[in-house]
C-alpha positions as CSV (number, residue, x, y, z in Angstrom):
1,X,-44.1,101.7,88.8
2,X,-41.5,99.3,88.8
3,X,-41.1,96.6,86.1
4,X,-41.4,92.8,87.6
5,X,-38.4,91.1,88.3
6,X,-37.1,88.9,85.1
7,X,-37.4,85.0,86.0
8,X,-34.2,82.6,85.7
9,X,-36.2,80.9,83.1
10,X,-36.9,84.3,81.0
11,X,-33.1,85.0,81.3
12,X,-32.3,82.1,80.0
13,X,-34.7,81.8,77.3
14,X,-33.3,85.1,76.4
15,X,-29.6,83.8,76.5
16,X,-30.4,81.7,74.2
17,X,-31.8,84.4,72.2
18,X,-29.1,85.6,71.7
19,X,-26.8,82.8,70.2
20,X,-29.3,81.3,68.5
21,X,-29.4,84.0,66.0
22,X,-27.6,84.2,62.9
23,X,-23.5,85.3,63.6
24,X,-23.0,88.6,62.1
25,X,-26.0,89.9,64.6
26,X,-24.8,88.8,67.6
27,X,-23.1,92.1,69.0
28,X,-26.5,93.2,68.8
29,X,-28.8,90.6,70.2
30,X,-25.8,90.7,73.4
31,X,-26.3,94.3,73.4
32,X,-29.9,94.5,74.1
33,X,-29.4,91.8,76.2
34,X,-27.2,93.5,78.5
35,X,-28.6,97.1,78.1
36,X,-30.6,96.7,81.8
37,X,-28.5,95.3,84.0
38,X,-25.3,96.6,82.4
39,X,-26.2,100.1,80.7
40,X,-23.6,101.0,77.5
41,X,-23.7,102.8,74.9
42,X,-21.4,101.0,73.0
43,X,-20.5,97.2,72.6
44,X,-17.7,95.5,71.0
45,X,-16.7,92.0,70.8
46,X,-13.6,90.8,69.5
47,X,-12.1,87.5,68.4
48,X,-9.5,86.5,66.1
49,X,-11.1,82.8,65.3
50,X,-13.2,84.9,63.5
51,X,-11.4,85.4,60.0
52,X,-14.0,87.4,58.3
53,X,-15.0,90.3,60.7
54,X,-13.0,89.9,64.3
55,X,-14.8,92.8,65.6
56,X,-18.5,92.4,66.1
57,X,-19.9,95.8,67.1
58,X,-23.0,97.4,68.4
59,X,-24.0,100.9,69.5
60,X,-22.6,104.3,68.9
61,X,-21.5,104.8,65.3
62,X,-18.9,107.3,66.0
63,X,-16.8,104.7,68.7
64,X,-17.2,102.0,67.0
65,X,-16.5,102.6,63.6
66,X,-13.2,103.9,65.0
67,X,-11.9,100.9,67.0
68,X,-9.0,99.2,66.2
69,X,-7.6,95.9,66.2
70,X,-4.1,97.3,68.3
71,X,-6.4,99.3,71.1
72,X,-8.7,96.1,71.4
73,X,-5.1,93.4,71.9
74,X,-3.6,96.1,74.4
75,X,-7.4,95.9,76.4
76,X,-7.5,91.8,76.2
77,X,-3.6,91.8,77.5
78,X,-4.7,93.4,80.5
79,X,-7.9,91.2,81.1
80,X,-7.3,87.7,82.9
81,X,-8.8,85.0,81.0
82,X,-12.6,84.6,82.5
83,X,-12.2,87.6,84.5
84,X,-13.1,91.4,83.8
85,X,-12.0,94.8,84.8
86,X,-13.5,98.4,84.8
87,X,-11.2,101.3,83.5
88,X,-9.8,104.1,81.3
89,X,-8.4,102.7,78.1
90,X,-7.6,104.3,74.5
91,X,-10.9,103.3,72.6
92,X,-12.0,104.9,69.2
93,X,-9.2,106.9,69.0
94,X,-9.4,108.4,72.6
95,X,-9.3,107.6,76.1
96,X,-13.0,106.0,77.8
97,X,-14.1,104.1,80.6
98,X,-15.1,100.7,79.7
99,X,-16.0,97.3,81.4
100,X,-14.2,94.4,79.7
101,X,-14.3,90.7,80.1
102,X,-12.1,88.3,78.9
103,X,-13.3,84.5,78.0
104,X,-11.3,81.5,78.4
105,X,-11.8,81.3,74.5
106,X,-9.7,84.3,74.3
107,X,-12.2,86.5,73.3
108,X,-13.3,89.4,74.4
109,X,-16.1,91.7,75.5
110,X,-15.9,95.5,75.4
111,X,-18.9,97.9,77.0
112,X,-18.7,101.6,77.3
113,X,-20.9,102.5,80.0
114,X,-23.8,105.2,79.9
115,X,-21.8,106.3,83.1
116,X,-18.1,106.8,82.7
117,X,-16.4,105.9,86.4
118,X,-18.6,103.5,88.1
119,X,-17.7,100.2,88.1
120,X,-19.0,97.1,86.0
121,X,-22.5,95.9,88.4
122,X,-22.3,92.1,88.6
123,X,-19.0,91.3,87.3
124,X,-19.0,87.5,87.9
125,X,-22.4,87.6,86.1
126,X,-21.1,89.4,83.2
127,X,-18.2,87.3,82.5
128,X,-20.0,84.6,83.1
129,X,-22.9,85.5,80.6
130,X,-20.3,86.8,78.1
131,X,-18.5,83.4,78.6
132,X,-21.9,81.5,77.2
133,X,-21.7,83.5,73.7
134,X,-18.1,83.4,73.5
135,X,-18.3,79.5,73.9
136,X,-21.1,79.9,71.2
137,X,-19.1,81.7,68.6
138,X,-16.4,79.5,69.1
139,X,-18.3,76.6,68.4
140,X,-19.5,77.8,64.9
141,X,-16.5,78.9,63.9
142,X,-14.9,75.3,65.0
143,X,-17.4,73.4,63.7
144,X,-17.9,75.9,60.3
145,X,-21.7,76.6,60.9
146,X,-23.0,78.1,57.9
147,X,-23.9,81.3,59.3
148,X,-20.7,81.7,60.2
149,X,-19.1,80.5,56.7
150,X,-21.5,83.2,55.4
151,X,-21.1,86.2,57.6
152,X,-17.4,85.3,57.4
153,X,-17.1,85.4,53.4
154,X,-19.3,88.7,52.9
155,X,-17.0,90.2,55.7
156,X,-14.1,89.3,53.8
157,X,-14.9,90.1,50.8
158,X,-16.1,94.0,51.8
159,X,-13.0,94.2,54.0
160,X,-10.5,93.4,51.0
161,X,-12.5,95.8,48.5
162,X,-12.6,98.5,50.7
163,X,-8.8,98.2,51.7
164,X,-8.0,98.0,47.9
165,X,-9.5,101.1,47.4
166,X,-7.7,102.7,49.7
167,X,-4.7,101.4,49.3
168,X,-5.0,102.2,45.2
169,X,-6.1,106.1,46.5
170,X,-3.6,106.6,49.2
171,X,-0.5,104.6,47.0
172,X,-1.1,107.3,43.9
173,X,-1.5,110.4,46.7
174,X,1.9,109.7,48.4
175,X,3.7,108.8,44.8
176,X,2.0,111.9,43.6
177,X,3.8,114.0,46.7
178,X,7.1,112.1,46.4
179,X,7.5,112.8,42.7
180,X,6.7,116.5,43.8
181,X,9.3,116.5,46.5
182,X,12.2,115.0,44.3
183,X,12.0,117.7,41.9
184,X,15.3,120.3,41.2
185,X,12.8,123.3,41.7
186,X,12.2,122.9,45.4
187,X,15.2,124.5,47.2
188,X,15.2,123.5,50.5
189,X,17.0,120.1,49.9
190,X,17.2,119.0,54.0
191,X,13.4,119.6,54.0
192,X,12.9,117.8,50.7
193,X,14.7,114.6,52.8
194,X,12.6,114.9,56.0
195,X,9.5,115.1,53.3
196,X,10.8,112.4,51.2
197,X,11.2,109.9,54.2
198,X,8.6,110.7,55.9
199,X,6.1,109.4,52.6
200,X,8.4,106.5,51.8
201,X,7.4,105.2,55.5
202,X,3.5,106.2,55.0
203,X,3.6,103.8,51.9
204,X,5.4,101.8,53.6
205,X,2.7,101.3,56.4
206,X,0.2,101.6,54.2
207,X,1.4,98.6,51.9
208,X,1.5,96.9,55.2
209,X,-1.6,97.1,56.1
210,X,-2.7,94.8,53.2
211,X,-0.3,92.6,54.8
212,X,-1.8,92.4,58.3
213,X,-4.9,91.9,56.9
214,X,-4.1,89.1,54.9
215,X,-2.4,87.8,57.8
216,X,-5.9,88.0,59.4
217,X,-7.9,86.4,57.0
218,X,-5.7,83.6,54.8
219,X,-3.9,80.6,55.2
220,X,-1.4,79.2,53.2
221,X,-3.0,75.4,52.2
222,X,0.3,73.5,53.6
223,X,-0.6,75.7,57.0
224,X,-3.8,74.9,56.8
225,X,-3.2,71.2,56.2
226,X,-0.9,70.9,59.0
227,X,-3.3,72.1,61.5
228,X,-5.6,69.7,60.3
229,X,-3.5,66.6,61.1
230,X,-3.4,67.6,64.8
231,X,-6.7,68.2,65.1
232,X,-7.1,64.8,63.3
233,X,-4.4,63.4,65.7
234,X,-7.0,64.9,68.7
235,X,-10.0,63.6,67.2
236,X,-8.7,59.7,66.7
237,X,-6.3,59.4,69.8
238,X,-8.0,56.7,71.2
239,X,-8.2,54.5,67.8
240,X,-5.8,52.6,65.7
241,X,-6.7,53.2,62.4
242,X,-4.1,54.8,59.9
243,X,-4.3,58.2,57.9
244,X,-2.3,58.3,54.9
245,X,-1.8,62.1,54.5
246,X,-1.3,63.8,51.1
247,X,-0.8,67.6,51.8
248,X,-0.7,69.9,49.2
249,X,2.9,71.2,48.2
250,X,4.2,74.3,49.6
251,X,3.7,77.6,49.2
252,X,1.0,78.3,46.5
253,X,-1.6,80.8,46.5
254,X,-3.2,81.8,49.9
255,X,-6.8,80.0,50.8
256,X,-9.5,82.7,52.3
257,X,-9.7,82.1,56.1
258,X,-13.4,80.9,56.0
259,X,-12.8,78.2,53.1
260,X,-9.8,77.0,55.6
261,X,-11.9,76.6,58.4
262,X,-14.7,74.8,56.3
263,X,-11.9,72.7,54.5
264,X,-10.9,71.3,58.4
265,X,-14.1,70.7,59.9
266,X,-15.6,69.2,57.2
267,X,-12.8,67.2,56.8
268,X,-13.1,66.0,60.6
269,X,-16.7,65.2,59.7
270,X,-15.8,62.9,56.5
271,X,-13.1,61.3,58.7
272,X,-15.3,60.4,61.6
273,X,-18.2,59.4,59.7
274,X,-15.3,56.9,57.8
275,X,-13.7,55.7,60.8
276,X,-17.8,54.7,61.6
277,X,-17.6,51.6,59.2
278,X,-16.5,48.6,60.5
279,X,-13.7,46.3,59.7
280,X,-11.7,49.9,58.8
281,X,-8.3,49.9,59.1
282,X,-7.1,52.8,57.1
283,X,-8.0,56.0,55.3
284,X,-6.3,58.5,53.0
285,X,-6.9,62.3,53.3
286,X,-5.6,64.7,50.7
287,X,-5.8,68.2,49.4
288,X,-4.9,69.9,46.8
289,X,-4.5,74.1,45.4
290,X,-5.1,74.2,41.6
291,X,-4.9,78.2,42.2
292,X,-8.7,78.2,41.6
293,X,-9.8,75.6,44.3
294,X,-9.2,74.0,47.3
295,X,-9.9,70.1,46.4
296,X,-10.5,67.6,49.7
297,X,-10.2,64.2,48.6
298,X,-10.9,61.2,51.5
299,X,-11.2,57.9,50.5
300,X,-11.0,54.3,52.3
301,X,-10.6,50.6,50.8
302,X,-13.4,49.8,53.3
303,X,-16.3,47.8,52.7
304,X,-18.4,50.6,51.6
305,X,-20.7,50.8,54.8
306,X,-20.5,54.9,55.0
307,X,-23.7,56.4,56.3
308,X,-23.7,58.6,52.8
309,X,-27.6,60.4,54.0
310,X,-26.5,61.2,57.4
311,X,-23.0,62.7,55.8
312,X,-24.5,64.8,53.0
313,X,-26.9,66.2,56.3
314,X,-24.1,67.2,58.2
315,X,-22.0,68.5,54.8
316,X,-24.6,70.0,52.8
317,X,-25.2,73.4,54.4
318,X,-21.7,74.0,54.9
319,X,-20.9,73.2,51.6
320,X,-24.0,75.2,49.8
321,X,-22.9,78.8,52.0
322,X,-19.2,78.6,50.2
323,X,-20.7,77.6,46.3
324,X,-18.5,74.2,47.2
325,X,-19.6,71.1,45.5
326,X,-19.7,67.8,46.9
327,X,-19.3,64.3,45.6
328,X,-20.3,61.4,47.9
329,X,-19.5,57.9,46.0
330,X,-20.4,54.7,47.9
331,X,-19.6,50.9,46.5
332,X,-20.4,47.7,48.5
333,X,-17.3,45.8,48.8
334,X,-15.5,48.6,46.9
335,X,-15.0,51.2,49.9
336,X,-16.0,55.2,49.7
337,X,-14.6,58.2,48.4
338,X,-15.7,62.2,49.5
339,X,-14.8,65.0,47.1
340,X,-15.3,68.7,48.2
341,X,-13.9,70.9,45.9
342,X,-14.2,74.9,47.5
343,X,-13.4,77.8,45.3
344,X,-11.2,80.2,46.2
345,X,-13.0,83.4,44.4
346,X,-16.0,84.0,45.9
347,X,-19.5,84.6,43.5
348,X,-19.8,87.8,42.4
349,X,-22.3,89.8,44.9
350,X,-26.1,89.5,44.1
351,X,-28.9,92.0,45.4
352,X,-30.5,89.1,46.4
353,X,-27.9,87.3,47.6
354,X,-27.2,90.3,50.3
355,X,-30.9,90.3,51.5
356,X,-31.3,86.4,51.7
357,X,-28.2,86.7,53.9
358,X,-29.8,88.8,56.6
359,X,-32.4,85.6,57.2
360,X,-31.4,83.1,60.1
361,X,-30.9,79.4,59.3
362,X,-34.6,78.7,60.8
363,X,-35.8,81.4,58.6
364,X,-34.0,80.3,55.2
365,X,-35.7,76.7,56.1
366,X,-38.8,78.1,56.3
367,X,-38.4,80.2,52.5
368,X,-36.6,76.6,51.1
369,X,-40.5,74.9,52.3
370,X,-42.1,77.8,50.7
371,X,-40.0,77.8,47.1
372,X,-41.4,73.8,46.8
373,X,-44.8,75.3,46.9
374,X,-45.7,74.0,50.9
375,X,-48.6,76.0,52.1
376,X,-48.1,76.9,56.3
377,X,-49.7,73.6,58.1
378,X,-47.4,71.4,55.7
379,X,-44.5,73.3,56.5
380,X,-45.6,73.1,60.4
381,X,-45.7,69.5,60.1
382,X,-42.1,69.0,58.3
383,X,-40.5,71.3,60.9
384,X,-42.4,69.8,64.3
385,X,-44.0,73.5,65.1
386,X,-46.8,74.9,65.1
387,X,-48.5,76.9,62.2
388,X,-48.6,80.2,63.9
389,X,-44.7,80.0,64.7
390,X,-45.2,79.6,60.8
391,X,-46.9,82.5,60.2
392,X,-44.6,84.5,62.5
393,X,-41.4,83.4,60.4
394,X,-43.3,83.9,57.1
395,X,-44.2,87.6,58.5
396,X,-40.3,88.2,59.4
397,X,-38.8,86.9,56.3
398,X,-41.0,89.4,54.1
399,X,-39.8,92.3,56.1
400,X,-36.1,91.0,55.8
401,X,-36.7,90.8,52.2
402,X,-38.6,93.9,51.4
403,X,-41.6,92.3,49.7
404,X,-45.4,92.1,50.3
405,X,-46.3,88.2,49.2
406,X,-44.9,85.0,49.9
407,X,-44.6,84.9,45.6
408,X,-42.2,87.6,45.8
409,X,-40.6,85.8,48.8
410,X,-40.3,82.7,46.6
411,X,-38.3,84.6,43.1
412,X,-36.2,86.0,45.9
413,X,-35.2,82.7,47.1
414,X,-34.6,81.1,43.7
415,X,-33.3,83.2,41.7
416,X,-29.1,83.5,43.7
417,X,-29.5,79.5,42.5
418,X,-29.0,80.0,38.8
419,X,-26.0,80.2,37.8
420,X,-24.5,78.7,40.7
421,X,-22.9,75.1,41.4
422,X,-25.4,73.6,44.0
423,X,-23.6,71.1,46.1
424,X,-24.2,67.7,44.3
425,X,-24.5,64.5,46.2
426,X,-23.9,60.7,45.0
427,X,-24.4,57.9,46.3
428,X,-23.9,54.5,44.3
429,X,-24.6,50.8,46.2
């Protein structure tokens, strides 16, 4: 018996699905997505905005565990921006047939159909459905959404343990073998040479690597700051009021990509929310890189009119999924000052840290209305749903967490909060 045709509505409720989610589930959500109109076995998506983890993946261990960054460039060089192509490419270490599409963001879609040689069904509607969650993903990362301040720090912080490691194991194998291949006994001295170089270049590439990646996933703050101002420059073209910039000196130690990205769009935020006030003819914007944090510092000689509720609203999340704290200070006649001050080192990794980071943004509001002891028709009421969309989010957040009762629930929530700064707001009139 065939299945009913899906409405437009349905497909768009669906597509929205799919980038309302939480970030670092995407791949997956567009996977099942796509899975009847565009069968795959594998699905990769691939962005450099994204500092953390540029590779969102979904699908076939074996492929995607084994794509790289090079074979995932050379397939987005051959893609025109919102346009896609089928064919053989080297993917996972081997030659497939994919379907790709390329967004105008520059970022790129991957499938590796359940049938290799047949080309992608509804092509315009692919690129044109990828196009939606590419625009999505750009958005958070622009605008430093939480989820993606989160996924982007735990991604980080995995990636640069795990190369570490490797680095440490496959530095001490390599010294091991040129040590070995220096020594007197071995005879063949041309064949100790080829050896010798051969290593030097592994550790070489392999010292590299670390490189690249921290290429990927740092700034330097005077980079960072500079690429601020123009998007600064963008946001105030059409008003006269003056920045005084103070940018921190150069060089200095390397800011994590995600705290970067945080740093400028909260920044943006503070200087539109200043430039708000009337009667405002100038503001100053500075940072600064103690080697421990990354301090924002805006203030104005205004007349102290800055909306200091809506701010902390727009700030606070942002602020809270880095362990940043934030100072708002507010005097009449005086003018207002913002201090966000981002450490560099992230927290060290809680159990229940990791679980509470597989719960969407709707569903960590929900556990926030539980730990002040709000029973389900309250919580409703605060949130403007109904108390069976309650219910449902209450049901998913103990199977995320692993726990029987909303008590449980509850310690879970709390207990990542001590011993951590929480985001501080103050606002004096």
């Amino acid at each position: 018996m065939t299945a009913p045709p899906v409405s437009d509505a349905e497909r768009l409720r669906s597509i929205r699905q799919v980038i309302a989610g939480p970030l670092f589930e995407i791949a997956h959500r567009l996977s099942d997505f796509l899975q009847p109109r565009w069968p795959h076995t594998a699905l990769v998506i691939f962005t450099r905005e994204c500092t953390g983890r540029p590779r969102k993946v979904a699908g076939d261990a074996q492929i995607v565990s084994a794509v790289t960054i090079d074979e995932l460039e050379v397939i987005k060089d051959d893609a025109r921006p919102a346009a896609g192509y089928s064919g053989t490419k080297h993917l996972g270490g081997q030659a497939r047939w994919i379907w790709a599409a390329r967004d105008t963001t520059d970022t790129l879609l991957v499938l590796v159909p359940q049938t290799p040689g047949t080309p992608a069904p509804h092509d315009e509607e692919l690129s044109a459905v990828f196009g939606l969650v590419a625009t999505s993903i750009s958005q958070q990362v622009v605008q430093a959404s939480p989820d993606y301040l989160a996924e982007s720090r735990a991604a980080s912080v995995e990636r640069a343990r795990t190369i570490a490691e490797l680095t440490a194991a496959h530095e001490a194998s390599l010294a091991s073998i040129l040590s070995a291949l220096r020594s007197r006994s071995l005879d063949d001295a041309q064949a100790r040479l080829t050896a010798r170089e051969a290593a030097t270049a592994a550790l070489l590439a392999l010292r590299s690597t670390q490189t690249h990646d921290r290429a990927l996933s740092e700034e330097t703050p005077a980079a960072a700051f500079k690429r601020l101002r123009r998007e600064i420059a963008t946001l105030l073209r059409d008003q006269t009021i003056n920045i005084d910039y103070i940018a921190p000196p150069a060089g200095g130690r390397p800011i994590p990509g995600e705290v970067a990205y945080a740093a400028r769009a909260m920044t943006a935020t503070c200087t539109l929310a200043f430039t708000a006030q009337a009667d405002l003819s100038r503001i100053r914007i500075g940072w600064q890189c103690d080697g421990t944090n990354l301090i924002v510092d805006i203030r104005d000689q205004g007349p102290g009119g800055l909306d200091s509720d809506t701010l902390r609203h727009q700030l606070d999340a942002r602020a809270r999924a880095l362990g940043a704290t934030l100072t708002i200070e507010v005097l009449d006649g005086w003018g207002s000052r913002v201090i966000i001050t981002y450490p560099l080192e992230p927290p060290a990794t809680r159990a229940n840290e990791e679980l509470l980071a597989d719960l969407n943004a709707r569903e960590r509001e929900v556990l926030a209305h539980l730990s002040s002891g709000k029973r389900n028709k309250a919580i409703a009421d605060e949130l403007g749903v109904s108390e069976s969309t309650v219910k449902f989010h209450v049901g998913k957040i103990l199977r995320k967490l692993g726990v029987a009762t909303r008590g449980e629930a509850v310690a879970i929530g709390l207990q990542p909060e001590q011993g951590r700064a929480v985001p501080e707001v103050t606002a004096t009139r």
